[in-house]
C-alpha positions as CSV (number, residue, x, y, z in Angstrom):
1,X,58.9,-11.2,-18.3
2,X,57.4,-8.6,-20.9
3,X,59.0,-10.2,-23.8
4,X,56.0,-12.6,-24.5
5,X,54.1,-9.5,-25.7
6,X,55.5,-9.2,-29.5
7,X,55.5,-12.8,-29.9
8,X,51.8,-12.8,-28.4
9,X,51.1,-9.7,-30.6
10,X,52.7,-11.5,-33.9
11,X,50.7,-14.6,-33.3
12,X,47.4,-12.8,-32.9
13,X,48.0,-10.7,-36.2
14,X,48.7,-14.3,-37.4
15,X,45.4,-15.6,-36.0
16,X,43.5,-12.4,-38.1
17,X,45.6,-13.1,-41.4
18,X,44.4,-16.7,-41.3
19,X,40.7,-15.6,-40.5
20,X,40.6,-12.8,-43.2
21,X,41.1,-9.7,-40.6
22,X,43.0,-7.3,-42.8
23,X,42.8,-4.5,-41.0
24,X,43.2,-6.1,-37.5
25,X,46.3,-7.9,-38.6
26,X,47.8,-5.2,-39.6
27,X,47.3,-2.7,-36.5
28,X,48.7,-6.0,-34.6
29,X,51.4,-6.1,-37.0
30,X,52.1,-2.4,-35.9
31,X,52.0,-3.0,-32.4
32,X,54.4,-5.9,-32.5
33,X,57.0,-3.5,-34.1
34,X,56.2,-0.6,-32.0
35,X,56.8,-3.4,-28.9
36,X,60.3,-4.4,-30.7
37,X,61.4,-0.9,-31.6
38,X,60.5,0.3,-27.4
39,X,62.2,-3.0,-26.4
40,X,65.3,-2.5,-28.1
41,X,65.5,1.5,-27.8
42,X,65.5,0.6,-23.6
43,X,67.7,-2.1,-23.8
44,X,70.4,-0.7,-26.3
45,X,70.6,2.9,-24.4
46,X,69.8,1.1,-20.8
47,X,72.3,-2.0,-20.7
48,X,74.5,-1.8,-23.2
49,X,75.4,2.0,-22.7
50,X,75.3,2.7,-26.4
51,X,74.8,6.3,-27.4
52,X,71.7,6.4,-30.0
């Protein structure tokens, strides 16, 4: 259900590429891979019992 967030994230750091939003594109940018690095840090320790 919460996966839609990076790929919503990504596309609106898209959006402010294509409208000349440096800055904002890349704090999105930075939020998508925060999203991606929380996502898989749960999922790799939670459901796949793998020791990181």
């Amino acid at each position: 259900m919460y996966m839609f967030l990076p790929f919503l994230t990504a596309l609106l750091a898209t959006l402010c590429v294509w409208y000349e939003r440096r800055l904002l594109a890349l704090s999105f940018t930075g939020l998508t891979i925060i999203i991606l690095l929380v996502w898989f840090r749960f999922h790799a320790t939670t459901h796949l019992n793998i020791s990181l």
